[in-house]
Each structure stands twice: as structure tokens, then as C-alpha cells.
VEXVEXLO-540975 format. One record per residue (C-alpha): residue in three letters; chain; x, y, z. Coordinates in steps of 0.2 Angstrom, whole numbers, plus 5000, padded with zeros to 4 digits. Last residue first. Layout:
BEGIN
{ALA A {X Y Z}},
...
END
This chain:
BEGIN
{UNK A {5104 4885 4881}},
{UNK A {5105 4882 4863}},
{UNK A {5093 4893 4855}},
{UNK A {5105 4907 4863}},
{UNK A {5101 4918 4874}},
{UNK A {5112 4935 4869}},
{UNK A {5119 4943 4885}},
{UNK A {5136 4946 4878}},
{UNK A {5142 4933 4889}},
{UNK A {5130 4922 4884}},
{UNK A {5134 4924 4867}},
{UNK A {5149 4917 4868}},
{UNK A {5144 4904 4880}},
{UNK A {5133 4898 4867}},
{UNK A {5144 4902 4851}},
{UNK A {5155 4888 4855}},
{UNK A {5158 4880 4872}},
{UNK A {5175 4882 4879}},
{UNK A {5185 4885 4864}},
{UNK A {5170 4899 4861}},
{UNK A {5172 4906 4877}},
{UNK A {5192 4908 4877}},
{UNK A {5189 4913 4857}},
{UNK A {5178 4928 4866}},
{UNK A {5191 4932 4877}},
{UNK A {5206 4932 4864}},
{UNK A {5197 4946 4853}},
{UNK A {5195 4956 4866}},
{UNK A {5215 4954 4872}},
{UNK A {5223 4955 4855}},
{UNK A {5212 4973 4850}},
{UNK A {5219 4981 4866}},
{UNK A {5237 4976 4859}},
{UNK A {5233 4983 4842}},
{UNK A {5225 4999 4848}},
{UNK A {5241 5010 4845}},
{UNK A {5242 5002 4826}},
{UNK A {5257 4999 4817}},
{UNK A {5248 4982 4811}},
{UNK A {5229 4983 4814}},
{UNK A {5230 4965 4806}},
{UNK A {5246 4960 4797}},
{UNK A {5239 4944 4791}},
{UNK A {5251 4931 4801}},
{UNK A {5255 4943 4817}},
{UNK A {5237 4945 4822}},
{UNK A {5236 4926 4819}},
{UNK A {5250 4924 4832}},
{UNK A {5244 4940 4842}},
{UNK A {5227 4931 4843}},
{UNK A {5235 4911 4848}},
{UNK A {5244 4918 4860}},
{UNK A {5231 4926 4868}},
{UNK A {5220 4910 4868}},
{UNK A {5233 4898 4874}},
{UNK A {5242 4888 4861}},
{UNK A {5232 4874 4853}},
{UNK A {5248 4872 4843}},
{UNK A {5239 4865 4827}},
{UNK A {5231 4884 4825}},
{UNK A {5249 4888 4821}},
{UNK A {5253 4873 4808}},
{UNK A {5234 4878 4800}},
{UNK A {5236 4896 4799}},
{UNK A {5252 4894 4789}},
{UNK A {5244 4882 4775}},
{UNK A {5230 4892 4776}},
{UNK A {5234 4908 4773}},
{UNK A {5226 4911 4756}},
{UNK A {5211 4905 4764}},
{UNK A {5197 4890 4761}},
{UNK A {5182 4885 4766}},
{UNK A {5176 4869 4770}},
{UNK A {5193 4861 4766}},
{UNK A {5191 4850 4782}},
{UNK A {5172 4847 4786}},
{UNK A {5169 4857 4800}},
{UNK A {5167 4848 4820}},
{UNK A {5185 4842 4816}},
{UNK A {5192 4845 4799}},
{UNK A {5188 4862 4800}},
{UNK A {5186 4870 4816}},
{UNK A {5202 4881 4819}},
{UNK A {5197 4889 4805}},
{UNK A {5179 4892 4812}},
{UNK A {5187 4896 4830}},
{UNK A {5197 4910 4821}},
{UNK A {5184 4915 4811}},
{UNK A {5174 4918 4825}},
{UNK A {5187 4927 4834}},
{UNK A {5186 4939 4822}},
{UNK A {5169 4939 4822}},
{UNK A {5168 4941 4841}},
{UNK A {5181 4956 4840}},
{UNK A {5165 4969 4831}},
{UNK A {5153 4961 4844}},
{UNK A {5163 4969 4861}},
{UNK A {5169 4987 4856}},
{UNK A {5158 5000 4865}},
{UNK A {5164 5020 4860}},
{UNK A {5182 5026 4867}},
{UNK A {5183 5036 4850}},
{UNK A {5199 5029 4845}},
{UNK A {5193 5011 4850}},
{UNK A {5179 5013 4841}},
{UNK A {5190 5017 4824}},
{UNK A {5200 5002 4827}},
{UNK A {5185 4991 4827}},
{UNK A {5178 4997 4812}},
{UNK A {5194 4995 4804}},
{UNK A {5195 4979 4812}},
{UNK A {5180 4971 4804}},
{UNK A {5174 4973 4785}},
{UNK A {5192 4983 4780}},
{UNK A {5205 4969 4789}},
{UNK A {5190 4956 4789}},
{UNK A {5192 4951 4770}},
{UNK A {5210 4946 4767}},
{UNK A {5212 4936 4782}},
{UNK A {5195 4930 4779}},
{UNK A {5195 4923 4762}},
{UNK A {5182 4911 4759}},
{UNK A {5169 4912 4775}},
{UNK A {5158 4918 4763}},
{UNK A {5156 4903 4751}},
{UNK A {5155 4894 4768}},
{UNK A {5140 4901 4773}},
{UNK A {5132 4896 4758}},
{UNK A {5119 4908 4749}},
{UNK A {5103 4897 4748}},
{UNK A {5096 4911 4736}},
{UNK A {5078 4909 4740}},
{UNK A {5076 4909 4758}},
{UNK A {5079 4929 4757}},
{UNK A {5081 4934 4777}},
{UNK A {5099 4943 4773}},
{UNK A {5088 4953 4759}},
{UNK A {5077 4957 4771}},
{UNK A {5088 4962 4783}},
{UNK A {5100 4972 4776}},
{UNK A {5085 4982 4769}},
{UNK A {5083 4987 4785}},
{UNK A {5101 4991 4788}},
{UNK A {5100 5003 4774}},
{UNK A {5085 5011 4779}},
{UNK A {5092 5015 4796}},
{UNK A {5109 5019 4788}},
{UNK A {5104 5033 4778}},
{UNK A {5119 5040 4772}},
{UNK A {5119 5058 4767}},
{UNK A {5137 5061 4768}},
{UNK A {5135 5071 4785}},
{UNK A {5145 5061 4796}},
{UNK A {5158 5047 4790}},
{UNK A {5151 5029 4797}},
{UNK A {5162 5024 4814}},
{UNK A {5146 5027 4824}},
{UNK A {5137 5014 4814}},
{UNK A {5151 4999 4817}},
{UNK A {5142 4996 4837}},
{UNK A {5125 4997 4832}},
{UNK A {5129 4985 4816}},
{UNK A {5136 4973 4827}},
{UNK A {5121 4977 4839}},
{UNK A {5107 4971 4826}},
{UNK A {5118 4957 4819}},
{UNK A {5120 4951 4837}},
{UNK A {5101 4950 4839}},
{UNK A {5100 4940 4821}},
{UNK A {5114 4928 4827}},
{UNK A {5107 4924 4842}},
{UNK A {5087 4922 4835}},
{UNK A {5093 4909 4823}},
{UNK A {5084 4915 4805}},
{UNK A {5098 4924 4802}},
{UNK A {5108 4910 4800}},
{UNK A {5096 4898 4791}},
{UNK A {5095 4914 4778}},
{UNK A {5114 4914 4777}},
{UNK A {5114 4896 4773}},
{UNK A {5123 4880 4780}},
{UNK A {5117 4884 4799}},
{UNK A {5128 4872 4812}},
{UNK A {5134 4886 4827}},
{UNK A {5150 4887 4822}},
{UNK A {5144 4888 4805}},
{UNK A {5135 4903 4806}},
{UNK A {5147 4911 4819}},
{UNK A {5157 4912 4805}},
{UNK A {5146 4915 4790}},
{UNK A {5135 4926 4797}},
{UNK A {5150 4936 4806}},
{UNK A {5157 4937 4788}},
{UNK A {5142 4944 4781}},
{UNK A {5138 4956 4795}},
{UNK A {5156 4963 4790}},
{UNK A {5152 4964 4771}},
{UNK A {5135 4972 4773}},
{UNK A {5138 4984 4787}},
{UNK A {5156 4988 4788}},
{UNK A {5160 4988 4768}},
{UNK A {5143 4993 4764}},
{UNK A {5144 5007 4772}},
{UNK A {5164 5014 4771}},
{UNK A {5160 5012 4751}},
{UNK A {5145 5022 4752}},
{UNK A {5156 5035 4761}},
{UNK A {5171 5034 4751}},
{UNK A {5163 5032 4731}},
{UNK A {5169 5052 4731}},
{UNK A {5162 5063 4715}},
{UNK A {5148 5051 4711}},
{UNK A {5138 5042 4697}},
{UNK A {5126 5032 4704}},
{UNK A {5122 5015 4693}},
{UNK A {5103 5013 4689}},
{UNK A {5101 5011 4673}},
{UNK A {5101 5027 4666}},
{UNK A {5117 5032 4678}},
{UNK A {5127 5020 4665}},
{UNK A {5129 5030 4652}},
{UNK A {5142 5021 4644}},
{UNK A {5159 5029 4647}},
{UNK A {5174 5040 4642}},
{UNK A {5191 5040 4638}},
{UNK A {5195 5053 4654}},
{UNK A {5183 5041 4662}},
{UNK A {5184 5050 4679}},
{UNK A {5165 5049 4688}},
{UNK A {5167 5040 4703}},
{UNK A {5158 5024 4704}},
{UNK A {5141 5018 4716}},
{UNK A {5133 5001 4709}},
{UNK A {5120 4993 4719}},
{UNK A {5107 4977 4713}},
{UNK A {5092 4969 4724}},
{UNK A {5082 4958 4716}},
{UNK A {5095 4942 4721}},
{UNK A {5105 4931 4712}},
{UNK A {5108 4916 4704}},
{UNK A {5119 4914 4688}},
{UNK A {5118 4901 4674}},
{UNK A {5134 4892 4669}},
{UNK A {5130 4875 4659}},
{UNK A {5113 4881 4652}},
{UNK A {5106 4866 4644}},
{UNK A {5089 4870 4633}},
{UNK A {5070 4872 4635}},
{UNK A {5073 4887 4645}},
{UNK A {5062 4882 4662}},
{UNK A {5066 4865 4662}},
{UNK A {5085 4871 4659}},
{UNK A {5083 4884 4674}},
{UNK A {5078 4870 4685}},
{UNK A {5093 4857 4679}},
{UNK A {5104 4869 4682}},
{UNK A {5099 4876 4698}},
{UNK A {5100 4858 4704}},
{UNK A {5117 4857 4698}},
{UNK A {5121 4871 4711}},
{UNK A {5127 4892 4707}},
{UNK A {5136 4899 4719}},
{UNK A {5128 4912 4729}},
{UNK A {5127 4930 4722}},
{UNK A {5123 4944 4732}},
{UNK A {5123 4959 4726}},
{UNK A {5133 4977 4729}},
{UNK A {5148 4984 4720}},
{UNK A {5157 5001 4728}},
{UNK A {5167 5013 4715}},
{UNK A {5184 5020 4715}},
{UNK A {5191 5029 4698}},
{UNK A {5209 5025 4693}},
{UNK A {5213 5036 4678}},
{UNK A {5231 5036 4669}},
{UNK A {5240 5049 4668}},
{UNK A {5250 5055 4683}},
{UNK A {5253 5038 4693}},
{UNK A {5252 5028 4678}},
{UNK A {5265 5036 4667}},
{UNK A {5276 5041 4684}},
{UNK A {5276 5023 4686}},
{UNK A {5282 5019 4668}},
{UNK A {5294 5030 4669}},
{UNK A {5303 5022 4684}},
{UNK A {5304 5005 4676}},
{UNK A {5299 4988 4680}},
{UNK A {5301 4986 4699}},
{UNK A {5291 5004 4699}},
{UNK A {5279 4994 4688}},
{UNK A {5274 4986 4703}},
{UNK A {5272 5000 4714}},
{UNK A {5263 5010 4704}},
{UNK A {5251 4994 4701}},
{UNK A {5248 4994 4720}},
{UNK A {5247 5013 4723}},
{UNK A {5231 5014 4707}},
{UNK A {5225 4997 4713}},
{UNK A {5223 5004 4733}},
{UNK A {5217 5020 4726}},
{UNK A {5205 5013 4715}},
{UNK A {5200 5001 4728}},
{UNK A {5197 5016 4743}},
{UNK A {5195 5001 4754}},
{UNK A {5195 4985 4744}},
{UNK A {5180 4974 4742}},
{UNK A {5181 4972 4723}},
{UNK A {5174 4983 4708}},
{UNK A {5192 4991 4701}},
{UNK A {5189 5002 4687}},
{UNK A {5204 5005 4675}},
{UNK A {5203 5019 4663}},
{UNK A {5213 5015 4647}},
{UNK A {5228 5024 4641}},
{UNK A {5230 5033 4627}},
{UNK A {5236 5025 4609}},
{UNK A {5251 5033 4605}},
{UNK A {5259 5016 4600}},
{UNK A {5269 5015 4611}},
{UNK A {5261 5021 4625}},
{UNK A {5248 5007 4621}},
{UNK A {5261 4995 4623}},
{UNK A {5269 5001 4638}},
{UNK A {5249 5002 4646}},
{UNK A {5247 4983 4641}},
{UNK A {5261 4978 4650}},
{UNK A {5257 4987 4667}},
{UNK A {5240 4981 4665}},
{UNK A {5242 4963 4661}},
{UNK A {5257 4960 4677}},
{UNK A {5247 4969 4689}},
{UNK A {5234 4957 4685}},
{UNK A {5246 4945 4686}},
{UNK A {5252 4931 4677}},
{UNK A {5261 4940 4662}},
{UNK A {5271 4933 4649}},
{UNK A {5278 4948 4639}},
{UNK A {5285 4957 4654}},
{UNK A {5293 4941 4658}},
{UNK A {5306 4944 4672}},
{UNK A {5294 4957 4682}},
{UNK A {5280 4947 4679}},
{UNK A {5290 4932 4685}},
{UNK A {5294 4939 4701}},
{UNK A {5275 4945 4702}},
{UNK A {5270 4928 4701}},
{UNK A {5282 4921 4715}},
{UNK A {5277 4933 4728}},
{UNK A {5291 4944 4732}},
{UNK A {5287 4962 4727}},
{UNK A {5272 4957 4740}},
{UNK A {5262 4974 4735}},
{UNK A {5261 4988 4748}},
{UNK A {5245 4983 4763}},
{UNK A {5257 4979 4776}},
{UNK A {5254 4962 4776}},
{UNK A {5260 4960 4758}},
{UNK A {5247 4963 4745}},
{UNK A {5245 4952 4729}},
{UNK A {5231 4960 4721}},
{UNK A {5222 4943 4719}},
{UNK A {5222 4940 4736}},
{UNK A {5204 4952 4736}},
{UNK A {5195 4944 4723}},
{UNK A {5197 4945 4704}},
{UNK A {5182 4958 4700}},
{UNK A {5191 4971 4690}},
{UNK A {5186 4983 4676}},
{UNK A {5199 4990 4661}},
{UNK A {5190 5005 4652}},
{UNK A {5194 5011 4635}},
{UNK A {5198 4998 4625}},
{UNK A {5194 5001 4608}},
{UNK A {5211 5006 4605}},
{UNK A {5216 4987 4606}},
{UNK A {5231 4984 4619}},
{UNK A {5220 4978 4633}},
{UNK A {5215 4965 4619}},
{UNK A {5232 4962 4613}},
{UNK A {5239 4960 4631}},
{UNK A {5223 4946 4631}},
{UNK A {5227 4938 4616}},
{UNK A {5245 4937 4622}},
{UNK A {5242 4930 4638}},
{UNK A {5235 4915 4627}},
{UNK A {5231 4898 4638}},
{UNK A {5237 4906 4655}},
{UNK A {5226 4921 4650}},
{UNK A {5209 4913 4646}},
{UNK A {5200 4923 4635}},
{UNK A {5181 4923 4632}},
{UNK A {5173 4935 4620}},
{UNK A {5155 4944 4617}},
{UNK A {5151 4947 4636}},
{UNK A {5135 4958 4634}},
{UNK A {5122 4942 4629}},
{UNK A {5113 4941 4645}},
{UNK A {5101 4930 4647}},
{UNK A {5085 4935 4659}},
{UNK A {5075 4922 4671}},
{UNK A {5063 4928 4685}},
{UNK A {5062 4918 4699}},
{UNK A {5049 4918 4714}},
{UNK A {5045 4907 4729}},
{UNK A {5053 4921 4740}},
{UNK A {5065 4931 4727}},
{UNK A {5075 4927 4714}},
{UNK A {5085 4934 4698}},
{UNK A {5093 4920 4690}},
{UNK A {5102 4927 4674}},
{UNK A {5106 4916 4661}},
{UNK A {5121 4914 4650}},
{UNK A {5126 4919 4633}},
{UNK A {5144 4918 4628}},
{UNK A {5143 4909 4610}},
{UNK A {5134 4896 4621}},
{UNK A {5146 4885 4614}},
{UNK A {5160 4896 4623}},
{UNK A {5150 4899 4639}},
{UNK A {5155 4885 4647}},
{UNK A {5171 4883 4642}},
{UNK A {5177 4902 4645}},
{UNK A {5171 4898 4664}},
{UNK A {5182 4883 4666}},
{UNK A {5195 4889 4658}},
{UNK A {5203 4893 4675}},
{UNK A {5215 4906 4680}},
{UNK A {5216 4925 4674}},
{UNK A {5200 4921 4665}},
{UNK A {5195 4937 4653}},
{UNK A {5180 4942 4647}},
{UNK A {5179 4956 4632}},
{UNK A {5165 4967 4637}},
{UNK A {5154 4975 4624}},
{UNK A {5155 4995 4625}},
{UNK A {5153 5000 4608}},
{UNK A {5134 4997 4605}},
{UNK A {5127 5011 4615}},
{UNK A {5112 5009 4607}},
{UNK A {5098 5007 4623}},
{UNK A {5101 4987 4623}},
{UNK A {5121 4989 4625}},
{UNK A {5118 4999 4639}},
{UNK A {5107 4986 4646}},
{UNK A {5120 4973 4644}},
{UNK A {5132 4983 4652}},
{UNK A {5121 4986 4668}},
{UNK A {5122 4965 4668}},
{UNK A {5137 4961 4664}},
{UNK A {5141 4973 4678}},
{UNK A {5132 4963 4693}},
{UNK A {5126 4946 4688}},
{UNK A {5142 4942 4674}},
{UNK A {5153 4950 4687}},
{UNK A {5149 4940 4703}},
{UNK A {5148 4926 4694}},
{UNK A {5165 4925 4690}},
{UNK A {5175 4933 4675}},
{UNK A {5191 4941 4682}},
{UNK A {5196 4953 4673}},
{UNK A {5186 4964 4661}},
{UNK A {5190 4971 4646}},
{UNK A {5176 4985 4640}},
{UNK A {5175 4992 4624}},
{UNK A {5170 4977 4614}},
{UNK A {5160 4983 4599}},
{UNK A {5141 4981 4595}},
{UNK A {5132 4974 4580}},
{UNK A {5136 4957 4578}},
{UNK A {5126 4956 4595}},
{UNK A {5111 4963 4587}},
{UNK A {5099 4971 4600}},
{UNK A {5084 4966 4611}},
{UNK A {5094 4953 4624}},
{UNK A {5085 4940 4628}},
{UNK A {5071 4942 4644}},
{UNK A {5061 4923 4646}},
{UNK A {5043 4925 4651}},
{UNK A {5040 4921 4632}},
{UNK A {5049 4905 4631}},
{UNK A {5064 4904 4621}},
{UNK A {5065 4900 4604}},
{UNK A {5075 4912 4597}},
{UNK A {5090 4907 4613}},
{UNK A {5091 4893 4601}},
{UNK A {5102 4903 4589}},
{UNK A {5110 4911 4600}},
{UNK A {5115 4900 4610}},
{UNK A {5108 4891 4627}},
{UNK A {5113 4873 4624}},
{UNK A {5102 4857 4617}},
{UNK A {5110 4857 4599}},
{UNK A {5129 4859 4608}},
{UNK A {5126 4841 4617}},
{UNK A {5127 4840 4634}},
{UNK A {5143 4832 4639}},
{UNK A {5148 4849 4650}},
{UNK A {5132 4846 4660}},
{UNK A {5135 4830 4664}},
{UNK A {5153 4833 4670}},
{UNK A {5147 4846 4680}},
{UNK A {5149 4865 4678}},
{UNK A {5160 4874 4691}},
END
């Protein structure tokens, strides 16, 4: 969120685009004229992640002619993002860094800002506009409101209301379902919707989830989505670390003028979708973006090698005092135990789908070791009981049914466990946060005994729930939180043979 100072900069000094004119050279603006194009794109859920990731492959589309594709921006929560970007008539920078490097670049693809708790009927009418032919997501995992067993949480106090005031929605589900009505209505044919979040199969999972909600609403309206209306799956990859004032004020000495939002971000940029826009597309695959029939494989990779070493990064990270994922990695312990984790998640990768995952962790690696983005440990740690279902314990579940070595995939969990357990003692309380927390933190309170205190947690988020190997998966996760109760990562490493700095 922009500071106070930053929001009380005056409108003459802020990126627009008008002063973006007189930027400096090494600067990248966008080459086309932005009264020129048209929005064709809604996007939900307008955080940083989007604006340095598919703002950006639009933006480039929008540069080579395709100038009906602009992306409307919408906030299901905070203005804050609408605010800052609104006297910058929607422009914002682009951080792109690397080692001492940094290469700047404004975006200009995001040509209107709604904030659906101030106006959910701007944004219906949006959805609603013919011009609208794809719908894309990035509005974090609990957004989708899923119960523990993976279906929608019909009771959840926003989807309650959704279902009582179609014409007020809350909800993603809540939008979409409405906004597909009305264009039904009025002959208009439905959008494609393109979820980009860490979901497994996150087309199917949005496509059963929104089918479910608007079961609650009426039975030909499901039907409607389920047999017309395209849900393609695709896998996003960059890492984006939250943006700091001190970014702010380095990227306005470099500009000349205030940017109250910029975005940091790494070189490297991934974007794998399946090709069914029955309404059609920009031609994305120019710029980079794989097209393919099935986004499963590459989806299963990054999922179980980026996203889960992520998360044991950020835990075991923290439990053992690093701030940053580079800091982390840098720790001999935790980079050896990377190495195995991913030895021990490879076998669970699909066979003969062409992935290289030699190259891939490689490059893993690197990109880990980047001292320039500062990404947070706890920016990552947000989340977890919504994350390490399909970054962790599918993996997990899959090498139990093969009988092949499970011992670095239950650490993480157990990890997160002890780092949740860990806030407001040796973690600052509030440190990261989770949609479980209130719940998570009565139970952890307990200091039950280690098993316990697993199938307790295990019980809570629904992990490996109706699962043969769920039992198994309780006892190995509970003997590394035993060693890390005892004395943190260093014994917990110990007993997986990993020396840590520490001993």
C-alpha cells in the first residue's frame, strides 16, 4: 500500500500521461495511442502480481495493433490500488531487476479502475459489455471460497449474500454468475474466463466452483456455464515481491516524477494457457506466452517445484531468522534441503510430457539466489493452509502411493506449523497471516503433544482429506514438529543429515 507521503504528492509531479512525455530515454512507455484501443479484457483482482505478469503480455499486444484488448481493473476489496493509479490515468512502472541491474518500463494496458464495493454495478456493467470477451483472475487462493473438501463453502457469509443479492455481488463467484445472466439476456455470448492463480487444474476447479454456486441460484444457469461457457486452464510464473517506500523513492529519482504504485520484479516471465477462447484472443504466443492443449503438466511443475520450494523457503526461512528468499537460500541447510525436496517431488511429475526438470530446477536456482528483489519470506508464508494442499501434500500423497522416500515434503508442513506457532513469540505477531488464523491460533495455544496437534491442523484445512495415506502423512509430519519444538530447524535438519550453520 502507498504511503501517506506518497498519496500527498501532488498530481503535477505523478507518472501520467502527460508527464510520462518527458521521461528519460532509458525509460520504456508504451508506443501506441491509449485513446485508441478498446477494453476487452476484465480482470479481477488487480495486485501486483497481475499488473507485472499479464498487464504486461497485454501491453505488448496492444503495442503490435491489437488495440481491442485493453484490461478493465477491477478491486474486489481495497481502493487502494484504484487510487493510486487513478491520477496516473492508470500508468505504473515496471521494475524489472536483476543483480545490481534495473530496467524500468510503464505499462499503460489497464485503461480503467473499478472498485466493486464502491460500484458493483460498474463492474457487472463492465462484465456485461459485449466488448468483454475474456474474464482473467489473480484474486489469491481463499478468494474462491472453498470448503475443506475442495466444493464451494455454500455457507460463507459472502456467498450467502450473493445468493440473496444477485444484484449486489461480493464474490467473484457472485460477478460472474450475474454478469453471465445478463449477457444471456441480452443475446450477448458469454465471456471466456481465465483463472491465473495457484490452483490445481484452476479452470476446472473455477469452472466446478462457479457451477456450484450458481446451482444455489438456479438450475439453468449451471447447465448455461457448465456446457457453454469456456474455462481454459493456464500456469502463471514471476516473482513479485511487494513493493517498499524505498522502491518508490529510487524509481521516482530515476523517472523524474512520483510513482505511488510501481512493481518489482524479476527478468524472468512464464505464461502457459489452453487454447479455448470460443470469443477469441490477443495473440499472445508472439510474446512469449505458450499456447497449449493441456496446461496439466507445466502446471503439476511449477506448482511442486517453484511453489513448494517457496513455501519451505519461507518457513523454514523464518524459523531459522533469514528475511528474504535470497538470505534463505543462501543458508547452506536450506539450499541442500531444496535440492532433495525437489529430488523427492520429481518422481511425482507426469511422464513423457516433455518436461525438463533439470533445466527447470536450475533455473530455480538462480532466480531463488536474485539479491535484488528482497522478496519477503513472509509475503510467502501468507496463506498456507490454502497453498500447501497442491504445493506440498499432493506431492506427498503421490510418493506415498508409489512407496518412494517421503521425509523433506512433511518438513514444510511442519514448518509452517512451527512458524505459525511462532508468531508473537520468537516471530513478530501478525507476521503473516492466514485465513485460518483465528482457529489455528486457539489450537496451537493448546501446546497439545505433537501428534495431536498434526491431525488437529489436519483436521482444520481438510488436508489429504478421504485419503488412505492421511494417517501415515499425521505421524511424519508430527516427528519433525517434535525436532523443531525442541530446537528449530537445527535438529530438524540434523535428522535428515543436513549440518546446519547453527551447529
Amino acid at each position: 500500500m502507498p504511503s501517506d507521503q506518497t498519496s500527498r504528492t501532488t498530481t503535477s509531479r505523478r507518472l501520467s500521461g502527460k508527464t510520462m512525455l518527458a521521461l528519460p530515454a532509458s525509460v520504456a512507455t508504451p508506443s501506441y495511442d491509449r485513446n485508441q484501443v478498446v477494453p476487452g479484457i476484465v480482470h479481477l483482482g488487480v495486485g501486483a502480481f497481475h499488473r507485472a505478469h499479464q498487464a504486461a503480455y497485454v501491453d505488448d499486444c496492444l503495442a503490435a495493433g491489437e488495440t481491442g484488448w485493453s484490461i478493465t481493473g477491477v478491486s474486489l476489496r481495497s481502493a487502494d490500488t484504484r487510487d493510486a493509479l487513478a491520477p496516473q490515468d492508470g500508468l505504473y512502472t515496471l521494475a524489472i531487476r536483476s543483480g545490481g541491474e534495473e530496467k524500468l518500463r510503464v505499462i499503460g494496458s489497464i485503461g480503467a479502475m473499478l472498485v466493486a464495493p464502491e460500484d458493483p454495478g460498474a463492474v457487472l456493467a463492465a462484465l456485461a459489455d459485449p466488448n468483454t470477451r475474456i474474464v482473467t483472475l489473480t484474486i489469491t487462493e481463499k478468494a474462491y471460497l472453498r470448503a475443506a473438501g475442495g466444493g464451494l463453502d455454500a455457507a460463507h457469509p459472502d456467498i450467502v449474500h450473493d445468493l440473496a443479492n444477485p444484484q449486489m455481488p461480493k464474490t467473484a463467484h457472485g460477478f460472474l454468475a450475474e454478469a453471465l445472466v445478463r449477457r444471456r439476456a441480452a443475446g450477448t455470448p458469454p465471456f471466456t474466463v481465465l483463472c491465473c492463480d495457484n490452483l490445481p487444474a484452476n479452470g476446472a476447479t473455477l469452472h466446478r466452483l462457479l457451477a456450484e454456486f450458481a446451482g444455489l441460484r438456479d438450475a439453468k444457469l449451471a447447465k448455461h456455464i457448465a456446457d457453454e461457457v469456456a474455462f481454459p486452464s493456464s500456469m502463471v510464473d514471476r516473482i513479485v515481491p511487494a513493493t517498499t517506500d524505498a522502491d518508490r523513492t529510487r524509481i521516482a529519482v530515476e523517472l523524474g516524477v512520483q510513482d505511488a504504485w510501481p512493481v518489482m520484479t524479476e527478468p524472468f516471465c512464464q505464461w502457459v494457457v489452453e487454447d479455448n477462447f470460443p470469443g477469441g484472443r490477443p495473440a499472445w504466443e508472439k510474446f512469449g506466452v505458450t499456447m497449449v492443449d493441456d496446461v496439466r503438466p507445466f502446471e503439476d511443475m511449477k506448482l511442486r517445484l517453484l511453489n513448494g520450494s517457496h513455501s519451505a523457503i519461507a518457513y523454514l526461512g523464518l524459523l531459522s531468522g533469514h528475511a528474504t528468499v535470497d538470505r534463505a537460500f543462501a543458508d547452506p541447510a536450506i539450499r541442500q534441503f531444496v535440492d532433495r525436496l525437489w529430488a523427492e517431488a520429481i518422481p511425482t511429475l507426469p511422464e513423457g510430457a516433455g518436461l525438463d526438470t533439470g533445466a527447470y530446477t536450475a533455473e530455480l536456482a538462480e532466480r531463488f539466489s536474485n539479491t535484488a528483489l528482497a522478496h519477503r519470506t513472509a509475503q510467502i508464508a501468507n496463506d498456507g493452509s490454502q497453498k500447501l494442499p497442491q504445493r506440498i501434500i499432493a506431492s506427498a500423497i503421490e510418493c506415498l502411493k508409489a512407496g518412494t522416500e517421503l521425509v523433506h515434503l512433511t518438513l514444510v508442513v511442519a514448518a509452517w506449523i512451527a512458524a505459525c506457532t511462532a508468531r508473537g513469540k520468537t516471530l513478530p505477531e501478525g507476521h503473516f497471516t492466514d485465513p485460518l488464523d483465528a482457529a489455528l491460533t486457539a489450537l496451537l495455544s493448546e501446546q497439545l503433544p505433537a501428534n495431536e496437534t498434526v491431525a488437529a491442523v489436519f483436521d482444520l484445512a481438510g488436508f489429504a482429506k478421504d485419503h488412505a495415506e492421511r494417517q501415515t502423512l499425521i505421524e511424519l509430519v508430527a516427528v519433525h514438529l517434535v525436532h523443531l519444538r525442541r530446537d528449530g530447524p537445527t535438529l530438524a535438519f540434523a535428522a535428515l543429515g543436513i549440518q546446519s550453520e547453527q551447529t
